[in-house]
C-alpha positions as CSV (number, residue, x, y, z in Angstrom):
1,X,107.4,55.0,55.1
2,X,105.4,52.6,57.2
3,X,108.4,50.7,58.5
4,X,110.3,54.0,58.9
5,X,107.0,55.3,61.6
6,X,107.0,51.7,63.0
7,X,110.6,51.6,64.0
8,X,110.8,54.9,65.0
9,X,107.7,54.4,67.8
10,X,109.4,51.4,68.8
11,X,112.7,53.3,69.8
12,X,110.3,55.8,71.4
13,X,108.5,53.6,73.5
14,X,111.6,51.9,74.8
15,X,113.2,55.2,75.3
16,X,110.7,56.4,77.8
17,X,110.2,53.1,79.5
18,X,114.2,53.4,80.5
19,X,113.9,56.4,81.0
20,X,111.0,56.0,83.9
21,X,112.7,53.1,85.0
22,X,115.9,55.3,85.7
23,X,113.5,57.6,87.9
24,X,112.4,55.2,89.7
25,X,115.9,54.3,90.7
26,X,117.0,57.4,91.6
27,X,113.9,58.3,93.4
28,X,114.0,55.0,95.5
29,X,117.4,56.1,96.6
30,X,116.2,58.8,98.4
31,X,114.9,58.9,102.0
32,X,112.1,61.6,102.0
33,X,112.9,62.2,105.8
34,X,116.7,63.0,105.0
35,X,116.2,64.8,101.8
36,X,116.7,68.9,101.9
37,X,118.3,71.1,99.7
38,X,121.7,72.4,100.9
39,X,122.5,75.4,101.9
40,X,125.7,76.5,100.3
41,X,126.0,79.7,102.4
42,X,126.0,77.5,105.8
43,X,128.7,75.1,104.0
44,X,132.0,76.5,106.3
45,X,132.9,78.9,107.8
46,X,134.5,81.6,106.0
47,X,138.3,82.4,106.7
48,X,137.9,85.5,108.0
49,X,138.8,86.8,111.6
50,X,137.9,90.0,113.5
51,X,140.7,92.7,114.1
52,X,139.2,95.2,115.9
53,X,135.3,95.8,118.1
54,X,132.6,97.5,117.8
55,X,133.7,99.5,120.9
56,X,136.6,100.2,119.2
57,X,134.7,101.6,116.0
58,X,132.7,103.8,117.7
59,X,135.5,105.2,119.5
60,X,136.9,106.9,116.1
61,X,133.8,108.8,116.3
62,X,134.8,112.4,117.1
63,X,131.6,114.5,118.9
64,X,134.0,117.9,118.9
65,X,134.0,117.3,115.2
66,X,131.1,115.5,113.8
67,X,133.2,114.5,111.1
68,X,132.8,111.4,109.0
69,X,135.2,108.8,109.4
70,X,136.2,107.3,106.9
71,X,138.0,103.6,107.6
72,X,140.6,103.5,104.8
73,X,142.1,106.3,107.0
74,X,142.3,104.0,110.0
75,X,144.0,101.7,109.2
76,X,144.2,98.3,107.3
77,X,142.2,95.0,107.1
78,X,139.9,96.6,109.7
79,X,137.5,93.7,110.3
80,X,134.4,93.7,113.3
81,X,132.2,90.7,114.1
82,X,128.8,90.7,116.1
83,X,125.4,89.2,116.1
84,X,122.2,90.3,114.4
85,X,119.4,92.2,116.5
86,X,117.5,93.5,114.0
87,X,114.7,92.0,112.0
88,X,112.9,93.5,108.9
89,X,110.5,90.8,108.1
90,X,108.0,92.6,109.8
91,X,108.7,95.5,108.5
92,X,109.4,97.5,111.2
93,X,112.7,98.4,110.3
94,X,114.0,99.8,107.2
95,X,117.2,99.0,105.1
96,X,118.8,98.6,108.4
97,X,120.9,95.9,109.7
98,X,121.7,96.2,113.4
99,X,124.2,94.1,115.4
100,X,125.7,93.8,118.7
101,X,129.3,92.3,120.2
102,X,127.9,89.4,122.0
103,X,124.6,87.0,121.9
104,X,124.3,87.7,125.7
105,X,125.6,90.6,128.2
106,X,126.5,92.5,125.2
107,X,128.6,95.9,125.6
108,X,128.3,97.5,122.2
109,X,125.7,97.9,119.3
110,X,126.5,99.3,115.8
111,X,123.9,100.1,112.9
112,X,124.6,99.1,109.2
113,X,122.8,101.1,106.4
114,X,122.1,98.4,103.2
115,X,120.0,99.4,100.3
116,X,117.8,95.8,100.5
117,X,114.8,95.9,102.1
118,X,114.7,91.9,102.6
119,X,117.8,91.7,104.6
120,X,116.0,88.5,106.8
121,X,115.9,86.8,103.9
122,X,120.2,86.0,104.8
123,X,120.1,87.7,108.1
124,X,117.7,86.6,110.9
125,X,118.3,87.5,114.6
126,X,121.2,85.7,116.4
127,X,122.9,85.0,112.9
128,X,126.7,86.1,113.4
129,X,128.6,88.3,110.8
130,X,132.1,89.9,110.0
131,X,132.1,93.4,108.2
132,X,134.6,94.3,106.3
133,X,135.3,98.2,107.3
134,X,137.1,99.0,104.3
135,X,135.8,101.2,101.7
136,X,133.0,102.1,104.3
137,X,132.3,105.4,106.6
138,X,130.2,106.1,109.7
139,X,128.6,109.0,110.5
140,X,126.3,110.3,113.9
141,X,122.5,111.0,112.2
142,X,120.4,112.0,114.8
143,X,122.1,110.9,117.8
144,X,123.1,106.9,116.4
145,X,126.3,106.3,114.6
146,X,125.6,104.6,111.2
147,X,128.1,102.7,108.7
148,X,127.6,102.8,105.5
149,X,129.5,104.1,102.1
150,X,130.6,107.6,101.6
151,X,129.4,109.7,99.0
152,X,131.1,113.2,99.0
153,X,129.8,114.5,103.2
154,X,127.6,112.1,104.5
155,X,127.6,108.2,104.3
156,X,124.9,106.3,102.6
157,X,123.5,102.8,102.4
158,X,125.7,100.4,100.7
159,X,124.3,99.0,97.2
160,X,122.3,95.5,97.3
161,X,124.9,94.6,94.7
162,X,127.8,95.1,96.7
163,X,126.9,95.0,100.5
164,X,127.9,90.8,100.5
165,X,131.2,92.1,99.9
166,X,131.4,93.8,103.2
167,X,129.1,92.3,105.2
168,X,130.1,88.0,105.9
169,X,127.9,85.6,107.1
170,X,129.3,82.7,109.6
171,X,127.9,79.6,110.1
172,X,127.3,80.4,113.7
173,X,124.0,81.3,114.8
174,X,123.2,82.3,118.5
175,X,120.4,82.2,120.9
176,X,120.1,86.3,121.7
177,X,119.3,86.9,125.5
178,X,118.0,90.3,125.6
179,X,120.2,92.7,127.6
180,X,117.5,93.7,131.3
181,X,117.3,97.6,131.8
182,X,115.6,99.8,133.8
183,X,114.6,103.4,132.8
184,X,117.7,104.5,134.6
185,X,119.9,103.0,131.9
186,X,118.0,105.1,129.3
187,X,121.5,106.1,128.3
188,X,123.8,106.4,125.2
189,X,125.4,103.2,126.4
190,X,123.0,101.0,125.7
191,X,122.1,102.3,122.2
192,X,121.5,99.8,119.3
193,X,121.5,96.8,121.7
194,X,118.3,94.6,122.1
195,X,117.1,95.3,125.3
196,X,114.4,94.5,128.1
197,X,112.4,96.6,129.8
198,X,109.7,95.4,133.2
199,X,106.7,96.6,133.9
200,X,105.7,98.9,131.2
201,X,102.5,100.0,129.7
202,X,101.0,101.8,127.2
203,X,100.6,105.1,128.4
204,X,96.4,105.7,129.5
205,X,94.9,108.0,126.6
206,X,96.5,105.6,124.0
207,X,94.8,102.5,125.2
208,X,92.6,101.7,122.4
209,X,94.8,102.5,119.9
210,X,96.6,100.5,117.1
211,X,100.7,100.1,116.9
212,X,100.6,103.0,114.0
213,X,98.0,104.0,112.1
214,X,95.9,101.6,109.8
215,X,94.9,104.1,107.1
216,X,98.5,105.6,105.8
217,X,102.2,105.0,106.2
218,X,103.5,107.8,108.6
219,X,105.6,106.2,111.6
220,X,103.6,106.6,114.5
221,X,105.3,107.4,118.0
222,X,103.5,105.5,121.2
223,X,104.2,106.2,124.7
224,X,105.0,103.4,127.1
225,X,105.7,104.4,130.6
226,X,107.0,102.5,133.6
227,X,104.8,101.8,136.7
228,X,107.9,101.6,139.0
229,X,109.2,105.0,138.3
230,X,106.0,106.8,135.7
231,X,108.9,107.4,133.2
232,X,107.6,107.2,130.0
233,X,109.8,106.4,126.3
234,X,108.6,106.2,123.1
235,X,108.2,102.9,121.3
236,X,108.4,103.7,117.0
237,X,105.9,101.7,115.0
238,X,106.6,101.9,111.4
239,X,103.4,102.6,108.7
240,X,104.7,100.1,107.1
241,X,105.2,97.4,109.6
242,X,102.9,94.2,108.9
243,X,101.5,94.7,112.4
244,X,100.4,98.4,112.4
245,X,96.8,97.9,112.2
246,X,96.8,95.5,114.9
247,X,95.5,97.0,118.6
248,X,98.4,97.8,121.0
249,X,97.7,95.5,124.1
250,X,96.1,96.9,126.7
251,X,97.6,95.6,129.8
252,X,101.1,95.7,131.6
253,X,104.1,93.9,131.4
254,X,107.4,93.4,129.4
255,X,109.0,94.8,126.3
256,X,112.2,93.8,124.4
257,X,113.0,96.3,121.7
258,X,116.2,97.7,120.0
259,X,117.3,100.5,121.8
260,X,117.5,103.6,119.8
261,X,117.7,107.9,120.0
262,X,116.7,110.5,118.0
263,X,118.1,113.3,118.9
264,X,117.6,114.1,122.5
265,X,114.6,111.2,122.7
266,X,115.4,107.9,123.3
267,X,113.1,105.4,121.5
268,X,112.3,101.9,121.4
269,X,111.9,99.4,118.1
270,X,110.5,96.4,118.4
271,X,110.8,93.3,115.7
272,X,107.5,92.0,115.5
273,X,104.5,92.2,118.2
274,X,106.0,89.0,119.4
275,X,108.7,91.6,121.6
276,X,105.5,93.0,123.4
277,X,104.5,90.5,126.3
278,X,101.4,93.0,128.2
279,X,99.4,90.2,130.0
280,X,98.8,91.9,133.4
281,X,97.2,94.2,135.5
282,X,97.5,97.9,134.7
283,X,99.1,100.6,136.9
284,X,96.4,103.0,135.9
285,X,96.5,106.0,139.0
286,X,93.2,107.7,139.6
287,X,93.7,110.4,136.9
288,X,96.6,111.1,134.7
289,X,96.9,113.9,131.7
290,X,99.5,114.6,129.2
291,X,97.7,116.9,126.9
292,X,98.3,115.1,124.1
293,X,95.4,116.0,122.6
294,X,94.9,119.1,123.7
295,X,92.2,120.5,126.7
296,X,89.2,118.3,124.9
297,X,88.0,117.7,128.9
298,X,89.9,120.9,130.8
299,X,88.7,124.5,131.2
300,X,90.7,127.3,130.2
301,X,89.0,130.0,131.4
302,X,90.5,133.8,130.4
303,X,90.1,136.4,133.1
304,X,92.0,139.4,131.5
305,X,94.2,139.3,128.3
306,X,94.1,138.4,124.9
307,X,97.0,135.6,125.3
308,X,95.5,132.2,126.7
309,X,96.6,128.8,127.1
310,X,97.7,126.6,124.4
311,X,98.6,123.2,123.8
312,X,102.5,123.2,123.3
313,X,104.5,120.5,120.9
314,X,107.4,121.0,123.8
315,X,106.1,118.8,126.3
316,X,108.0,116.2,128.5
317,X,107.6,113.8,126.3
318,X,105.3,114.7,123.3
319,X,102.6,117.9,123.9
320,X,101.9,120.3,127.3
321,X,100.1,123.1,128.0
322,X,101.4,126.8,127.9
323,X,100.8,130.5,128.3
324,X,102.6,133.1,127.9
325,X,101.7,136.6,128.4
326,X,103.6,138.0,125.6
327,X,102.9,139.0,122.3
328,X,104.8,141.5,120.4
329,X,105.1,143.6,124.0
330,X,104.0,142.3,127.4
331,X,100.7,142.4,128.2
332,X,98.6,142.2,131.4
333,X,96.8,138.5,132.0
334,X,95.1,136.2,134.3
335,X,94.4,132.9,133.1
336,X,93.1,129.6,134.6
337,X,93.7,125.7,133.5
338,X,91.2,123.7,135.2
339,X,90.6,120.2,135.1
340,X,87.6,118.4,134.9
341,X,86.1,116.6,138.2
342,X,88.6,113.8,139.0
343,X,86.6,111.2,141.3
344,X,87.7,110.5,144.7
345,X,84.8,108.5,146.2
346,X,86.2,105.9,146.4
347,X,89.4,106.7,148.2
348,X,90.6,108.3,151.3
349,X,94.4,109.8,150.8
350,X,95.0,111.1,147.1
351,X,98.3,113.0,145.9
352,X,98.6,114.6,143.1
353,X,102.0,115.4,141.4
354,X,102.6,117.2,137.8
355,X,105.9,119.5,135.8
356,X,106.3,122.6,135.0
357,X,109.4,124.2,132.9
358,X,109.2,128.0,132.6
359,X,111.4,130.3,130.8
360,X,111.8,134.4,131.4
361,X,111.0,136.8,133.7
362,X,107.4,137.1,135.3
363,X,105.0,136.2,138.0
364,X,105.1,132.3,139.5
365,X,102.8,130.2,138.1
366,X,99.7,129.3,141.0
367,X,98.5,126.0,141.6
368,X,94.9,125.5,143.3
369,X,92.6,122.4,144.3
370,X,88.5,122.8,144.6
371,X,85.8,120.3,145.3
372,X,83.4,122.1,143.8
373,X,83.2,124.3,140.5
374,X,80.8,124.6,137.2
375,X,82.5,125.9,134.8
376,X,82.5,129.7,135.6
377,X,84.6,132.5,136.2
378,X,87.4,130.5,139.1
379,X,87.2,134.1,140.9
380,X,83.6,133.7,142.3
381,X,83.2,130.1,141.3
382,X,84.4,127.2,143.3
383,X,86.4,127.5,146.8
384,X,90.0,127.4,145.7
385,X,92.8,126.4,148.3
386,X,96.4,127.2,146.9
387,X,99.0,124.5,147.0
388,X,102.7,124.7,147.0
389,X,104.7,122.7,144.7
390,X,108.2,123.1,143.5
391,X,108.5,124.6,140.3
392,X,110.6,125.5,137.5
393,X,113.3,128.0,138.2
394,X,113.5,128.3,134.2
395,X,115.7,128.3,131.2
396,X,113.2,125.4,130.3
397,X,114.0,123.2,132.8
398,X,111.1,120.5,133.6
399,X,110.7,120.5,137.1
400,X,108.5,118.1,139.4
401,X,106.4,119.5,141.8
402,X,107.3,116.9,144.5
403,X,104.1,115.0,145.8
404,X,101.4,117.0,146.9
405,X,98.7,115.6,149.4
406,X,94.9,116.4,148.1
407,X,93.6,114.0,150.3
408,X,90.9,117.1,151.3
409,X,89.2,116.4,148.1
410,X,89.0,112.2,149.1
411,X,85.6,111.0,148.9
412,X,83.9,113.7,146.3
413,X,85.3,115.0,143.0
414,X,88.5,117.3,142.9
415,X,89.2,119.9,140.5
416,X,93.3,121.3,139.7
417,X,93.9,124.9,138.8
418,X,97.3,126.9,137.2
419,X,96.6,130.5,137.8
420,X,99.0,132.1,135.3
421,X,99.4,135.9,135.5
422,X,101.5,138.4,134.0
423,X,101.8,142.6,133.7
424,X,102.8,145.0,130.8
425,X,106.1,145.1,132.7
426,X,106.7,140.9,132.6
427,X,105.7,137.9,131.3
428,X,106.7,135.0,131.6
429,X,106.2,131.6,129.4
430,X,104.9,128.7,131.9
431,X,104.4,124.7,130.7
432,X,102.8,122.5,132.7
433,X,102.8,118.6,131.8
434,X,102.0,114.3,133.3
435,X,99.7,115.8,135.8
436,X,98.4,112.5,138.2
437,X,97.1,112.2,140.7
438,X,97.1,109.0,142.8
439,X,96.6,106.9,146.0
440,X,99.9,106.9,148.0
């Protein structure tokens, strides 16, 4: 037994001294500096090629019919190439892989709906794919044409286990230049393609405020609004977006975002906070009100009537104010909106500009400027000067009032009134919204 333990140590000892001898072989082989694992999706190229574009594919869209299509029906070895957009490793988007025709000066964008919510993981901006169109649908939800798989009347995500049969990645990878537009080009052209936008901000009562909100994970709509033009689009911050807690920068500058709609609003999605570059001076005006939450600083002061005015979810974009006179029957009414004491001291012209839309039959809506008033019945408090603006001729058409000179008020404090009246014979429904009021 003792020789049996010997001999058998002794072919164990030799054992692992070859065996550490081979390592070191092997080992000193290797150039740490060259040494990486290789990646066997990058190998080649796959033999594939694209028959048709994305223009092409969203032409087989039919608006008169909303119907699905469904790409077995046509045609054969329909195949589609462009280059990713999108990026979920943020979080920011969902399930959603986004591409467009070309890296640079692109002329469509097309959305792909994929049950994997790590898509980055194999498809990181710039990375160029073919789609097999095949056994796959697209559908219009909400204003953006989707592809995805059919089940039965609508068109779904396509499985994490099969979605690498339809969607192909080549070895190609480009820069992406992001496509400049202006608010002008807010249009359905340029939907689904990563754009960029100049001089934007966060629109004023939002300053302060985080991407989305910290404590749940509801998607959270921000304003941004152009200082060349004061147009305003929403930028969609997901709850569940790594960056939603963060602050939203406070300053001006540029954006680059996918370009999106949901129904009638067009809407912006960014990647990661990286795609919001607000490193100068604001474009603030002297006062500026969207109502968004409610009349916390205004006076609305009721003369006669029951009806008064209300903050409306129907504003231009997001909330306004409204009042109507009607309420099972019309009914008689004189109501007052007054803002609080914008400050002028410091200026000498000021203009001040605001919408209304306005729907039925009933008196026009009055518009007034003061210097001075406390809070009181507008009748016998304050000296009130009517103003003429344009307004809305109705059927809810958002109007703007043209610029209006309030340079009267310059060097004190200047209050805005909307008289709203109606009779037992008429009433109409006002909204007024993005009052400013600014140096020229």
């Amino acid at each position: 037994m003792k020789n049996i333990t010997s001999s058998f140590m002794k072919t164990t000892k030799l054992f692992s001294l070859m065996s550490i001898m081979a390592l070191t072989v092997l080992t000193s082989c290797v150039n740490d500096d060259d040494y990486s694992i290789p990646n066997v999706g990058d190998a080649q190229e796959p033999n594939i090629s694209a028959t048709t574009t994305i223009s092409i594919v969203k032409s087989m869209y039919d608006s008169s019919t909303d119907a699905i299509v469904d790409f077995d029906e046509q045609g054969t070895d329909l195949v589609l190439e462009g280059y990713v957009i999108s990026n979920d490793e943020a979080g920011n988007f969902y399930k959603t892989l986004i591409i467009q025709d070309e890296p640079e000066n692109p002329v469509a964008g097309i959305q792909i709906d994929i049950d994997d919510p790590t898509l980055y993981d194999l498809y990181k901006p710039g990375r160029k794919v073919y789609v097999k169109l095949n056994g796959l649908g697209m559908e219009n939800q909400n204003g953006v044409l989707h592809i995805g798989t059919i089940n039965g009347t609508s068109v779904e995500r396509i499985p994490a286990v099969t979605y690498t049969d339809y969607i192909i990645r080549s070895t190609e990878v480009a820069e992406i230049v992001p496509k400049v537009i202006t608010p002008g080009a807010y249009t359905d052209a340029n939907l689904n393609l990563l754009v960029q936008i100049d001089d934007m901000q966060l629109r004023s009562e939002e300053v302060g405020l985080p991407y989305a909100n910290a404590d749940d994970t509801y998607t959270v709509n921000r304003y941004l609004k152009n200082c060349g033009d004061d147009s305003q689009i929403i930028i969609r911050n997901s709850g569940f977006a790594a960056f939603k807690s963060q602050l939203f920068p406070t300053g001006r500058g540029t954006v680059t975002a996918v370009f999106s709609k949901y129904n009638s609003d067009y809407q912006l999605f960014i990647r990661d906070t990286d795609d919001v570059a607000f490193d100068g001076e604001r474009c603030d005006p002297l006062f500026e009100e969207f109502f968004e939450t409610g009349f916390t600083t205004w006076t609305a002061y009721n003369v006669i009537g029951s009806q008064v005015w209300i903050p409306n979810s129907y504003g231009n974009p997001g909330y306004c104010a409204a009042m109507s006179g009607f309420s099972g029957g019309n009914h008689e009414n004189e109501d007052w909106l007054i803002s609080p004491a914008i400050d002028l001291t410091g200026v000498t012209e000021a203009i001040l500009n605001f919408q209304t839309a306005k729907n039925y039959n009933g008196n026009l809506l009055e518009v007034y400027m003061a210097t001075n008033y406390s809070g009181g019945d507008p009748n016998t408090d304050g000296d009130w000067t009517p103003l003429s603006a344009t307004l809305s001729a109705g059927s809810w058409s958002w109007t703007d009032s043209g610029d209006i000179d309030v340079s009267a008020a310059a060097g004190g404090n200047l209050y805005i009134a909307f008289k709203y009246t109606s009779t037992t014979s008429a009433s109409s429904t006002w909204e007024v919204d993005n009052v400013k009021v600014f140096v020229p």
